[in-house]
TORKOL-4160 file (C-alpha; in steps of 0.2 Angstrom, whole numbers, padded with zeros to 4 digits, m for minus):
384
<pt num="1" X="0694" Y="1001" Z="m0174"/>
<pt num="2" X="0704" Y="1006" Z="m0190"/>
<pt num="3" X="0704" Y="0996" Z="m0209"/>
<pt num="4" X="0721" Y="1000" Z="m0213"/>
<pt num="5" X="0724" Y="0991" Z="m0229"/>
<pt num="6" X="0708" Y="0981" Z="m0239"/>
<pt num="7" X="0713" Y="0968" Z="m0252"/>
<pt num="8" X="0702" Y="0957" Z="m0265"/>
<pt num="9" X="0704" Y="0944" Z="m0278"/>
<pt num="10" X="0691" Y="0939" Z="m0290"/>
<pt num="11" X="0677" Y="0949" Z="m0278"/>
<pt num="12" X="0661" Y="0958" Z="m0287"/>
<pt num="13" X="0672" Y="0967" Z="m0306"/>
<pt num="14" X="0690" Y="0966" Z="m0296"/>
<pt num="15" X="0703" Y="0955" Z="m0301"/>
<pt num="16" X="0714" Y="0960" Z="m0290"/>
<pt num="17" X="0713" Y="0974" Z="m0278"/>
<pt num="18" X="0724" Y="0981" Z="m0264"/>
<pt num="19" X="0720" Y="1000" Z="m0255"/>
<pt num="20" X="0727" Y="1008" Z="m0242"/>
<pt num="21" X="0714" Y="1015" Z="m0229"/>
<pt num="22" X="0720" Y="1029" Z="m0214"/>
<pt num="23" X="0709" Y="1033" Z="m0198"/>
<pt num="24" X="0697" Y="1047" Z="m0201"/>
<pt num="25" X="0690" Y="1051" Z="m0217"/>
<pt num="26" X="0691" Y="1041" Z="m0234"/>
<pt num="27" X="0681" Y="1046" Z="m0248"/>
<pt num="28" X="0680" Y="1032" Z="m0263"/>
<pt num="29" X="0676" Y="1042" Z="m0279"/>
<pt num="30" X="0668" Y="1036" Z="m0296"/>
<pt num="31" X="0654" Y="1037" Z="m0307"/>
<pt num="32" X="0643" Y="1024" Z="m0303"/>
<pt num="33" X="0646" Y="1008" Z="m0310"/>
<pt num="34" X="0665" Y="1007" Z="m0308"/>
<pt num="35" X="0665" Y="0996" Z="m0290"/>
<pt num="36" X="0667" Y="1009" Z="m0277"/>
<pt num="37" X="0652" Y="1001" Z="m0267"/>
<pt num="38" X="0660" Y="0985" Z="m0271"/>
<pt num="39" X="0673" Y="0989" Z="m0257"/>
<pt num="40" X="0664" Y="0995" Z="m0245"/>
<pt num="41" X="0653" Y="0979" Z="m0246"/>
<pt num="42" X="0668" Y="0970" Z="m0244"/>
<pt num="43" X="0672" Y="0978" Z="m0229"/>
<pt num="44" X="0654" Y="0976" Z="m0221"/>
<pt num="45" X="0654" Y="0956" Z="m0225"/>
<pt num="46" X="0667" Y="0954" Z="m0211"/>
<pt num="47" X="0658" Y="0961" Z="m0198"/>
<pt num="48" X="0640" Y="0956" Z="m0206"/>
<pt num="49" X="0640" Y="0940" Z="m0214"/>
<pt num="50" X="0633" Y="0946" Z="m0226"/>
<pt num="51" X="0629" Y="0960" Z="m0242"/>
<pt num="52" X="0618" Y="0974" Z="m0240"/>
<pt num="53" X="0616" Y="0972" Z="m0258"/>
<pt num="54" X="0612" Y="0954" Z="m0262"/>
<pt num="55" X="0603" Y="0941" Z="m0251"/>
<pt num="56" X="0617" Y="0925" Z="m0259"/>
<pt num="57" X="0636" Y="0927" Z="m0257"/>
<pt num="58" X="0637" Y="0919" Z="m0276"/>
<pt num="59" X="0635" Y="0936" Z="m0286"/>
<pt num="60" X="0650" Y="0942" Z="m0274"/>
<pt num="61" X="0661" Y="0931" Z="m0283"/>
<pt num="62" X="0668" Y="0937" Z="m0302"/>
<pt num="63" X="0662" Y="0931" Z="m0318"/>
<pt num="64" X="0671" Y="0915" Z="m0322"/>
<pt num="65" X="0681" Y="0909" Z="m0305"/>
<pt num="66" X="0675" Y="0898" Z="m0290"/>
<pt num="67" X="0681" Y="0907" Z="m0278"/>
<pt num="68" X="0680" Y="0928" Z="m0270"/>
<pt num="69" X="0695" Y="0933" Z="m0256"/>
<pt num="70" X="0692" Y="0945" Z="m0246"/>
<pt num="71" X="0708" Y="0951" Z="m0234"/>
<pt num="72" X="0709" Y="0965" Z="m0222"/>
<pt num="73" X="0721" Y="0971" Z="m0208"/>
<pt num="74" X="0713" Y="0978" Z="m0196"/>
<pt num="75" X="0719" Y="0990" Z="m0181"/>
<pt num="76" X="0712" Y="0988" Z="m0162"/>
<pt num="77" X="0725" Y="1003" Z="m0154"/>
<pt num="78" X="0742" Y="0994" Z="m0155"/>
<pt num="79" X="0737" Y="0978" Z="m0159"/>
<pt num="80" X="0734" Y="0972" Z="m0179"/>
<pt num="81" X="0723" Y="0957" Z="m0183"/>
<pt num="82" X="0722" Y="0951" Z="m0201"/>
<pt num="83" X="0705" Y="0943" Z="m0206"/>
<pt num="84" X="0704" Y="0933" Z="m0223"/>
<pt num="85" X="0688" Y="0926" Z="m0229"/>
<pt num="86" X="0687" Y="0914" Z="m0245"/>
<pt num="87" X="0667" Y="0915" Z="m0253"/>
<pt num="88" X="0664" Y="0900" Z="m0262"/>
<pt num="89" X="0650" Y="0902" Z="m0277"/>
<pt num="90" X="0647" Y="0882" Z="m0269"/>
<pt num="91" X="0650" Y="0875" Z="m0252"/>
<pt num="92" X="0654" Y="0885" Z="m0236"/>
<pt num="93" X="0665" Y="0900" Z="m0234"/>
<pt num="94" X="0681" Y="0899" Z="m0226"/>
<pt num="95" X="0689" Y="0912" Z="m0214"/>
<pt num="96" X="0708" Y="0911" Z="m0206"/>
<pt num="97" X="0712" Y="0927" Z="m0192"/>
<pt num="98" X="0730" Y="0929" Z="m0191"/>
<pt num="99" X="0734" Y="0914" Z="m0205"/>
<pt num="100" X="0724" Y="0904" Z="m0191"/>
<pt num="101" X="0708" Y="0893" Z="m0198"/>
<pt num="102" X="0693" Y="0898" Z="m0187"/>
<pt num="103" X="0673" Y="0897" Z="m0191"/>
<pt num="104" X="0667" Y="0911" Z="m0202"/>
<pt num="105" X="0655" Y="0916" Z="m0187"/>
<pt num="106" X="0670" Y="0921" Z="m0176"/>
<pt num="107" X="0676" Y="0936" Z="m0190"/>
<pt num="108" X="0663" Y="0948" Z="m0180"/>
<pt num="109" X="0672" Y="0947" Z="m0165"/>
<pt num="110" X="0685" Y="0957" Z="m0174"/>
<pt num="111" X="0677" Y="0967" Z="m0185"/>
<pt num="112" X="0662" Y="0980" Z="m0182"/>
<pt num="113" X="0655" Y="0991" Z="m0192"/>
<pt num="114" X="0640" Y="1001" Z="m0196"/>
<pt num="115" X="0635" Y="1004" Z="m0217"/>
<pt num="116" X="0621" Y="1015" Z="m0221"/>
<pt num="117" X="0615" Y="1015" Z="m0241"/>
<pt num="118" X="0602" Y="1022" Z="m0250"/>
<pt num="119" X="0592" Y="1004" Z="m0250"/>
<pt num="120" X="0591" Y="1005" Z="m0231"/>
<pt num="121" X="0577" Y="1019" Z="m0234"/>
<pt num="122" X="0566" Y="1000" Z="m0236"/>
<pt num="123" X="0570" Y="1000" Z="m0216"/>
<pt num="124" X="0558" Y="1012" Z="m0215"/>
<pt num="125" X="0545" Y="1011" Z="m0231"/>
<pt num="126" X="0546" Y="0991" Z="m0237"/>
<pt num="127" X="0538" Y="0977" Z="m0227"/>
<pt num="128" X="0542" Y="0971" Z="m0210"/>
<pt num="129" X="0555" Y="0958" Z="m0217"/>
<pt num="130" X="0566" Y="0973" Z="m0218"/>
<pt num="131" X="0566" Y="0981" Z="m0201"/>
<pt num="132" X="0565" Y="0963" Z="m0193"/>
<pt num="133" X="0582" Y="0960" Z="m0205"/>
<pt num="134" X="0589" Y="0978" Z="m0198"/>
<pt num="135" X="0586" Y="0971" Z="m0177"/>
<pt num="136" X="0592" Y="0955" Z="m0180"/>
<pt num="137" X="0608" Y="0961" Z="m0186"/>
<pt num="138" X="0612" Y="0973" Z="m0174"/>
<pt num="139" X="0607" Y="0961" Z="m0161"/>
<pt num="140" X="0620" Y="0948" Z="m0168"/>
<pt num="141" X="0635" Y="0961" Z="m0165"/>
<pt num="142" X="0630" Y="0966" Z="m0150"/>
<pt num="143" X="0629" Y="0948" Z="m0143"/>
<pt num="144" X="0635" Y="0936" Z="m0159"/>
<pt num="145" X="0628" Y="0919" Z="m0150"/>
<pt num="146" X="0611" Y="0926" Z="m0154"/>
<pt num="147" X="0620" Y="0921" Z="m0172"/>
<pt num="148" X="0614" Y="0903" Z="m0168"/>
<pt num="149" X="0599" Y="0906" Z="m0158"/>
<pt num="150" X="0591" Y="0915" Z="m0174"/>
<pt num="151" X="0599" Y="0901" Z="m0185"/>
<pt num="152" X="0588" Y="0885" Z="m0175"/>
<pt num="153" X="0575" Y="0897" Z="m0175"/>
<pt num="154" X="0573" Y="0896" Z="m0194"/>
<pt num="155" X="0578" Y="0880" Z="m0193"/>
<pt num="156" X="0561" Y="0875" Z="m0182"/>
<pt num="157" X="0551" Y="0886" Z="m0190"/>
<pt num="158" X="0554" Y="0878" Z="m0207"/>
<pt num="159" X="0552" Y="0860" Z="m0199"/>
<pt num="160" X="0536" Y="0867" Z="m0192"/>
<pt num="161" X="0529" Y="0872" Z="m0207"/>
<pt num="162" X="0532" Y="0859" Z="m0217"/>
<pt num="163" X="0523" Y="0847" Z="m0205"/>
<pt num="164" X="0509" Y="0861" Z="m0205"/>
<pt num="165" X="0510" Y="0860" Z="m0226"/>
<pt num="166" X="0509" Y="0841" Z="m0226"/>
<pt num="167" X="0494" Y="0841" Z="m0213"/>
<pt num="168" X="0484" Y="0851" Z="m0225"/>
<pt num="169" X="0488" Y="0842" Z="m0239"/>
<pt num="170" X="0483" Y="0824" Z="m0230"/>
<pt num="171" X="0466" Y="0834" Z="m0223"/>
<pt num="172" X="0473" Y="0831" Z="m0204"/>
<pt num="173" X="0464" Y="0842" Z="m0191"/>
<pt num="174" X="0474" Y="0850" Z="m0178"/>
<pt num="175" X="0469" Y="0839" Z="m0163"/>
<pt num="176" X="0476" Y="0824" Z="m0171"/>
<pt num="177" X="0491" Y="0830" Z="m0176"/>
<pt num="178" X="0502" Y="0829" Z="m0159"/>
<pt num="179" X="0518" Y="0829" Z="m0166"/>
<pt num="180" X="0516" Y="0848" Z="m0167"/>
<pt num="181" X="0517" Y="0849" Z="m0150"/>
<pt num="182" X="0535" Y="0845" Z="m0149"/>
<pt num="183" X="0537" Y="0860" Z="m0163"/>
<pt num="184" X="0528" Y="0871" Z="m0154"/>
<pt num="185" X="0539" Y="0869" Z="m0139"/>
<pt num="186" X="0556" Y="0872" Z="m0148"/>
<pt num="187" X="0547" Y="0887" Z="m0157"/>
<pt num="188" X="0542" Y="0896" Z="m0140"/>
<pt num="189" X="0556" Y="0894" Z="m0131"/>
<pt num="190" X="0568" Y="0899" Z="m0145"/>
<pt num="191" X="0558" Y="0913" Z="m0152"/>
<pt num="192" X="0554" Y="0918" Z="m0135"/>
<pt num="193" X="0575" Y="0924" Z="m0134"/>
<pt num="194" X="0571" Y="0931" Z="m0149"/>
<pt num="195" X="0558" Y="0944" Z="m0144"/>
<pt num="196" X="0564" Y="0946" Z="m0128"/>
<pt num="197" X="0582" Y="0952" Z="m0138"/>
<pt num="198" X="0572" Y="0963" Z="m0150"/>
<pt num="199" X="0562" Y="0971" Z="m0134"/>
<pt num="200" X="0577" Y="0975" Z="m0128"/>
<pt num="201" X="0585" Y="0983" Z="m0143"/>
<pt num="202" X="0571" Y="0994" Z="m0147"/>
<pt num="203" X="0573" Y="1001" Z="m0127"/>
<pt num="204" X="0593" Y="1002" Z="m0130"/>
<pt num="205" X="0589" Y="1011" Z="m0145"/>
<pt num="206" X="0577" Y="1024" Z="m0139"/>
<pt num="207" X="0589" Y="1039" Z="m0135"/>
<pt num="208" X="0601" Y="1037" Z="m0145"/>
<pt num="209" X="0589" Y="1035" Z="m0160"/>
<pt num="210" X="0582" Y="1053" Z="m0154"/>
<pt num="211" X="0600" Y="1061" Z="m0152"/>
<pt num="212" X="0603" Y="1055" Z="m0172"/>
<pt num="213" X="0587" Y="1060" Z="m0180"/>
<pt num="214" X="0589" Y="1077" Z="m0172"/>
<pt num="215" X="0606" Y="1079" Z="m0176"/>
<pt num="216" X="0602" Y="1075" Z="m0194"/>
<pt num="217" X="0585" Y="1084" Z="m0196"/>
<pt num="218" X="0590" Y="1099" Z="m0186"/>
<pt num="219" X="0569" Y="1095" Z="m0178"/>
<pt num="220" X="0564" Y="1084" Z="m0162"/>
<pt num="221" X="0552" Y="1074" Z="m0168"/>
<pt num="222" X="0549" Y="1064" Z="m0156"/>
<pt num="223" X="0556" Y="1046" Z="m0167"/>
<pt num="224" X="0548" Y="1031" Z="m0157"/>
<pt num="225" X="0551" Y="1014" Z="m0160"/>
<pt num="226" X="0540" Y="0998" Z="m0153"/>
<pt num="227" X="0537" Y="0978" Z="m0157"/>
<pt num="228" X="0520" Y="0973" Z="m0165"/>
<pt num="229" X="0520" Y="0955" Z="m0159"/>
<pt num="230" X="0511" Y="0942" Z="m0167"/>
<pt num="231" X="0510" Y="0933" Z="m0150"/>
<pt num="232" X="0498" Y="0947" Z="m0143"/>
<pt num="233" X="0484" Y="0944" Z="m0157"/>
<pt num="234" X="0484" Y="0951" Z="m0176"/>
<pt num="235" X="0495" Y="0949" Z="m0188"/>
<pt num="236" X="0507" Y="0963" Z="m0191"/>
<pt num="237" X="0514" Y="0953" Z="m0206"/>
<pt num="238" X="0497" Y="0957" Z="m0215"/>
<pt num="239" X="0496" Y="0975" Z="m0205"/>
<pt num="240" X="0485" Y="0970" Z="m0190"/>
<pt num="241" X="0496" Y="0979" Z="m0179"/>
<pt num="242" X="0493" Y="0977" Z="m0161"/>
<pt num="243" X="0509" Y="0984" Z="m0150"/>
<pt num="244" X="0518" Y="0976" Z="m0136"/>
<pt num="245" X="0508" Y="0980" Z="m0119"/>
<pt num="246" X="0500" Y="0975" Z="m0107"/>
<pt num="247" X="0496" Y="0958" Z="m0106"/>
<pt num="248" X="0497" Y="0949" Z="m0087"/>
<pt num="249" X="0503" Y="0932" Z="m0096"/>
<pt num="250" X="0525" Y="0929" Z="m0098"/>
<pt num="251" X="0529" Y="0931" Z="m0114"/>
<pt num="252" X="0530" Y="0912" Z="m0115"/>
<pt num="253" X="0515" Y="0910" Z="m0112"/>
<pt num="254" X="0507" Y="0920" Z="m0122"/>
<pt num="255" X="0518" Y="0914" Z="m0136"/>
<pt num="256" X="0512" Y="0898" Z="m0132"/>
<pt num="257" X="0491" Y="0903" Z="m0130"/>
<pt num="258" X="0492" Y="0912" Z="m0145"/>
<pt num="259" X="0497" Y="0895" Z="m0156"/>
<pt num="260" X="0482" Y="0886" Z="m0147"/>
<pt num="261" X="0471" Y="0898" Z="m0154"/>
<pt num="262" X="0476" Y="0900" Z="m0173"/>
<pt num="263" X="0482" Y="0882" Z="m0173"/>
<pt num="264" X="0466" Y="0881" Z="m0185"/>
<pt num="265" X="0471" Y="0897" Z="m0195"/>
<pt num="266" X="0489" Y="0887" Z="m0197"/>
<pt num="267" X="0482" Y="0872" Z="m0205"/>
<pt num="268" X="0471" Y="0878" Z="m0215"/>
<pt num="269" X="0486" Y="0889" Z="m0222"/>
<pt num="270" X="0499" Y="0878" Z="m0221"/>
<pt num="271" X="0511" Y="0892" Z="m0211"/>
<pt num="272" X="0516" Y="0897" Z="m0194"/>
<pt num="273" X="0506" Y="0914" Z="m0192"/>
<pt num="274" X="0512" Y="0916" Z="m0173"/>
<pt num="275" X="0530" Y="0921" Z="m0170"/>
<pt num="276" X="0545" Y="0934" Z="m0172"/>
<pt num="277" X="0544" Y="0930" Z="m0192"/>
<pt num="278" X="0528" Y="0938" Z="m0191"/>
<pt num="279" X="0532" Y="0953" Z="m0178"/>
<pt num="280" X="0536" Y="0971" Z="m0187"/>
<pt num="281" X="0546" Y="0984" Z="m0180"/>
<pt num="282" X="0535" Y="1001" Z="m0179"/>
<pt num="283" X="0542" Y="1017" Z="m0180"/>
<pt num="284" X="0536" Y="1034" Z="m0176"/>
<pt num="285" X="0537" Y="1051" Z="m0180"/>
<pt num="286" X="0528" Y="1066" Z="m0172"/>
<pt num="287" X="0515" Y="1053" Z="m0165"/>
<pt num="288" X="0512" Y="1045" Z="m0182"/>
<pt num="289" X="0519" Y="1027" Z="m0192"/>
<pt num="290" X="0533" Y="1033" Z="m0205"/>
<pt num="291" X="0527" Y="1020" Z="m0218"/>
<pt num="292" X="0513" Y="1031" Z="m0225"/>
<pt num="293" X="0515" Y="1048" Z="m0216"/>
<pt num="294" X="0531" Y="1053" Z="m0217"/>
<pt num="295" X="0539" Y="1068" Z="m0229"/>
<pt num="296" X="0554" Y="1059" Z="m0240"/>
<pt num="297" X="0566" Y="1069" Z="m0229"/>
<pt num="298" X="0558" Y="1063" Z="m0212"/>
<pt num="299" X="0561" Y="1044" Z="m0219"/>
<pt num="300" X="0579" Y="1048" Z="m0223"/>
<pt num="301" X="0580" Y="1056" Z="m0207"/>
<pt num="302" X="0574" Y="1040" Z="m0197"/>
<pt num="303" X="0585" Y="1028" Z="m0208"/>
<pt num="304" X="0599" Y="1038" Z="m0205"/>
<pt num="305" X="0596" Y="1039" Z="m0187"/>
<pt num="306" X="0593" Y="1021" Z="m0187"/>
<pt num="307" X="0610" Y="1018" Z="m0191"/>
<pt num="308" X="0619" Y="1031" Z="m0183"/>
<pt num="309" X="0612" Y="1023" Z="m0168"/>
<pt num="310" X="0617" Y="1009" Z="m0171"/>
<pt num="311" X="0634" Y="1016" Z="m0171"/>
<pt num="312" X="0632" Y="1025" Z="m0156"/>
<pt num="313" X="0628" Y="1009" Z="m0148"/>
<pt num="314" X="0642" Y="0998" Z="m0152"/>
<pt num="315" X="0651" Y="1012" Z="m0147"/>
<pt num="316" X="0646" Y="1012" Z="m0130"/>
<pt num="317" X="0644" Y="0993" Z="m0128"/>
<pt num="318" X="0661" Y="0987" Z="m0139"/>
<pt num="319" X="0678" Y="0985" Z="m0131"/>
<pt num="320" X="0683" Y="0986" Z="m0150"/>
<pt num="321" X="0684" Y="1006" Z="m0150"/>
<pt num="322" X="0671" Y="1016" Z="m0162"/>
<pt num="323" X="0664" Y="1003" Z="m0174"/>
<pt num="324" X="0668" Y="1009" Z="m0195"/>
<pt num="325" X="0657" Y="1022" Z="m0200"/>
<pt num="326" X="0653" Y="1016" Z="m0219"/>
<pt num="327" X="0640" Y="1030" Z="m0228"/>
<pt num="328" X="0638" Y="1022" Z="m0245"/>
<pt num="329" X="0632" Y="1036" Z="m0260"/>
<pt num="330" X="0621" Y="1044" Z="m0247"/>
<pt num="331" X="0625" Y="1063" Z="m0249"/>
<pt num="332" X="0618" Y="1064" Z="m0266"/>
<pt num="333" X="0603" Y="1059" Z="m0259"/>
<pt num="334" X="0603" Y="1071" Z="m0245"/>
<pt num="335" X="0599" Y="1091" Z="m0244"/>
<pt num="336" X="0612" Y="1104" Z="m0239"/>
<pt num="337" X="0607" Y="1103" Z="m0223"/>
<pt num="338" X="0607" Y="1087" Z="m0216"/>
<pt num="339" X="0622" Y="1085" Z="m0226"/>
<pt num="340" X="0632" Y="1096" Z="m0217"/>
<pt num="341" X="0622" Y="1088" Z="m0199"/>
<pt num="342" X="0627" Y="1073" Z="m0205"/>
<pt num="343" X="0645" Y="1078" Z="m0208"/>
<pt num="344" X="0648" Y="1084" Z="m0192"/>
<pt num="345" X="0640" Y="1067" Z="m0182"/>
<pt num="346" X="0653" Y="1055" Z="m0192"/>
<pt num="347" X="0665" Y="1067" Z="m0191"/>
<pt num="348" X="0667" Y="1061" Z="m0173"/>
<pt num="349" X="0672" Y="1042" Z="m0178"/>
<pt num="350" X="0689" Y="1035" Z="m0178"/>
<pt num="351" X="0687" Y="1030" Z="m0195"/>
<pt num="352" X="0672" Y="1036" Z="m0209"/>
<pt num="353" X="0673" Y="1029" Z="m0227"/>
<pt num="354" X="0662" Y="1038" Z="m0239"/>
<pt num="355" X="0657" Y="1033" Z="m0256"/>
<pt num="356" X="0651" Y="1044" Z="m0272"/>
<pt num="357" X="0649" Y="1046" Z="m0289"/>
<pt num="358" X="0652" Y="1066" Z="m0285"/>
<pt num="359" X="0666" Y="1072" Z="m0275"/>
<pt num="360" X="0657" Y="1091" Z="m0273"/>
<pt num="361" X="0643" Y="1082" Z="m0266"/>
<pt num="362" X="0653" Y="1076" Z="m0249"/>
<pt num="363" X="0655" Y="1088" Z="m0237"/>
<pt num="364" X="0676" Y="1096" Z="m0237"/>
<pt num="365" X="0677" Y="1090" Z="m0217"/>
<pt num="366" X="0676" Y="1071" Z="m0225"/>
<pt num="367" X="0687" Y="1073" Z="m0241"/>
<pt num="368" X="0704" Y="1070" Z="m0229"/>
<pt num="369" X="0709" Y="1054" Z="m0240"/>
<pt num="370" X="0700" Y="1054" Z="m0258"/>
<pt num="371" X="0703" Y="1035" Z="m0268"/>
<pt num="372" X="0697" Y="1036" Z="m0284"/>
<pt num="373" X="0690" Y="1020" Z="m0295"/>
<pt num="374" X="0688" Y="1019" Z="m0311"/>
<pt num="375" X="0682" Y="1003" Z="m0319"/>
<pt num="376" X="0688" Y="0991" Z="m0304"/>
<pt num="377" X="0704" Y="1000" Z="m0304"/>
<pt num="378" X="0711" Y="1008" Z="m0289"/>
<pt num="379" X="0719" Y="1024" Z="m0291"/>
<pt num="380" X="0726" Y="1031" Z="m0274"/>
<pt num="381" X="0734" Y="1049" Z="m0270"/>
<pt num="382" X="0750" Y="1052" Z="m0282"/>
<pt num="383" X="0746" Y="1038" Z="m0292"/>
<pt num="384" X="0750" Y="1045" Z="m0310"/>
C-alpha cells in the first residue's frame, strides 16, 4: 500500500495542506514545532482511529473551526481508493471511500499502517494501560470486528461497575445483589474473546518480535512476551503478576471462578478487579521484565521491535500489500548503530515516511524524497 497524495483542511496548525507522497522513502523535514508530525498523524488516524498523540479527536481540529478534513488517495497495485474523513470537535466523525458515505470503522479496511514515535517507549516503561492499548490495536487490524467486540466490552465493564459503585454506596452485600449475575455473564463471555485474541497475538508475535530486536540491536536477547491475567489470581494492574499457565479449568471458567472469589474485594472497592482491563502484557529481555532492568537502549530496542513486528505481521497476513512504515522523530533518539539496522529493515517496505527536526540525522538510504515544513507550510522538491 502506497499514500500518493495526503490533503488537510483545518487539521492540527494546517489551513490547508496538500503533499505529494512516492513509494519508497519520504522524509518530512523541520524543526520541531512546525507540524511535520502533524501529517503523519493524519496519515495513522485512517488506518487507527485514532492519534498516537492525544487520547480526544478535538485537539485535531484547528483553533477556531468546527470541523478537521482529512483526504488521502491511496494506491493497492493498480487500483486507487480515495478515503475522506470529516473530525468533528462535537458529534461523530464522518467518512466517505471513493465520494461514497460508509461508517468511519470501515476506513481500516483500506488503510494499514504501522507508526513508531518516541512516546511508544511507554509500551515498554509506563503501566500496563499502554501495552494493553498497543495489542488491542494491532488486534483490530488484524481482524477489525474485534473493533466492536472490545467496544461492548467497555461498554459492560462500565455498566458493571457502576452497579458494583452503587452497591457500595447503599451497603448491599454481594449475595444479594443478583443482578450482577447477568453482568458477569456478558463480561466473561466477551472478555473471554478478548484474552483468547491477545493470547494469540503474543504467540503470532513471537518470532518476528525476535527477528526485529535483533536486527535493530545487532544482540539476540532472547525478547519474550507473555499475558499476566487477572483471571489466574493477582492483580497485574497493581503488579501481582502471575503469567498465563497452567490452569486445568477453560478460560471461561476460570474467568468466571475468579469473580466468585473477589466478588467481596469488588464491592468493597466499587471496581471490576477480574478481567482483560486489568491483564498486563509482560515483556522480556535476556530472562528479566524490561520495566525496571532494562539499558535505555535495550527499551528502545524492544519498542522498536514491537512495532516493526507488527509490520512484519500485517505483511504476511494483509492482502493490502506491505502496510506504511511511519518512523516519527526516532533517529535522533537512536545511536549510530541501530540507526543504520534500522535503516536497512524499513528500507525493505513499499513505502517509509520519516519525520525529523535534522535531516543529517536520517540515514542517506531513506532521504529519496525530502518535504520540508515550515510553520504548517509545505515546501516540496523545486518549490522556490
Amino acid at each position: 500500500m502506497i499514500v500518493e497524495q495526503l490533503g488537510l483542511k483545518d487539521f492540527r496548525n494546517y489551513a490547508v495542506a496538500d503533499v505529494s507522497l512516492s513509494a519508497g522513502a519520504n522524509v518530512f523535514i523541520g524543526r520541531n514545532g512546525q507540524g511535520k508530525t502533524n501529517l503523519v498523524e493524519a496519515v495513522a488516524y485512517l488506518a487507527m482511529l485514532g492519534s498516537h498523540r492525544v487520547s480526544h479527536d478535538a485537539p485535531m481540529v484547528r483553533d477556531g473551526t468546527d470541523a478537521a478534513i482529512v483526504r488521502a488517495r491511496l494506491a493497492h497495485g493498480e487500483r486507487t481508493v480515495l478515503l475522506e474523513l470529516q473530525l468533528n470537535r462535537q458529534g461523530a466523525n464522518k467518512a466517505r471511500v471513493n465520494g461514497v458515505n460508509v461508517r468511519t470503522s470501515e476506513l481500516p479496511r483500506y488503510a494499514q499502517v504501522v507508526l513508531f514515535a518516541p512516546e511508544d517507549l511507554q509500551i515498554v516503561r509506563g503501566d500496563p494501560s499502554a501495552r494493553r492499548r498497543f495489542a488491542d490495536q494491532l488486534i483490530v487490524q488484524r481482524t477489525p470486528r474485534m473493533a466492536a467486540v472490545l467496544g461492548d466490552y467497555d461498554r459492560v465493564l462500565r455498566q458493571r461497575s457502576a452497579l458494583l459503585k452503587s452497591a457500595r454506596a447503599r451497603g448491599v452485600r454481594g449475595d444479594a445483589l443478583s443482578t450482577l449475575d447477568v453482568w458477569d455473564d456478558k463480561l466473561v463471555t466477551l472478555g473471554t474473546e478478548v484474552i483468547e485474541a491477545r493470547i494469540a497475538l503474543a504467540s503470532a508475535l513471537s518470532q518476528p518480535v525476535a527477528h526485529a530486536y535483533e536486527a535493530i540491536a545487532g544482540d539476540d536477547h532472547r525478547p519474550r512476551l507473555t499475558w499476566a491475567l487477572s483471571v489466574g489470581g493477582g492483580d497485574p494492574e497493581e503488579e501481582d503478576a502471575i503469567e498465563t499457565a497452567g490452569s486445568a479449568l477453560p478460560l471461561a471458567e476460570q474467568f468466571r471462578a475468579s469473580l466468585a472469589a473477589r466478588r467481596s474485594a469488588e464491592l468493597e472497592r466499587g471496581l471490576t478487579l477480574v478481567g482483560p482491563h486489568r491483564d498486563d502484557l509482560v515483556l522480556e529481555v535476556r530472562g528479566l521484565p524490561v520495566k525496571g532492568y532494562a539499558s535505555h537502549g535495550e527499551s528502545w530496542s524492544i519498542a522498536l521491535a514491537l512495532r516493526l513486528a507488527s509490520a512484519e505481521l500485517l505483511r504476511a497476513e494483509s492482502r493490502l500489500g506491505d502496510p506504511v512504515l511511519i518512523l516519527d522523530d526516532v533517529f535522533a533518539e537512536l545511536d549510530t548503530g541501530r540507526r543504520a539496522r534500522l535503516a536497512e529493515f524499513a528500507a525493505g517496505y513499499e513505502q517509509v515516511i520519516v519525520t525529523s527536526a535534522v535531516e543529517e540525522d536520517v540515514p542517506p538510504e531513506l532521504r529519496a524524497h525530502v518535504v520540508r515544513v515550515e510553520a504548517g507550510q509545505i515546501r516540496e522538491p523545486g518549490d522556490e
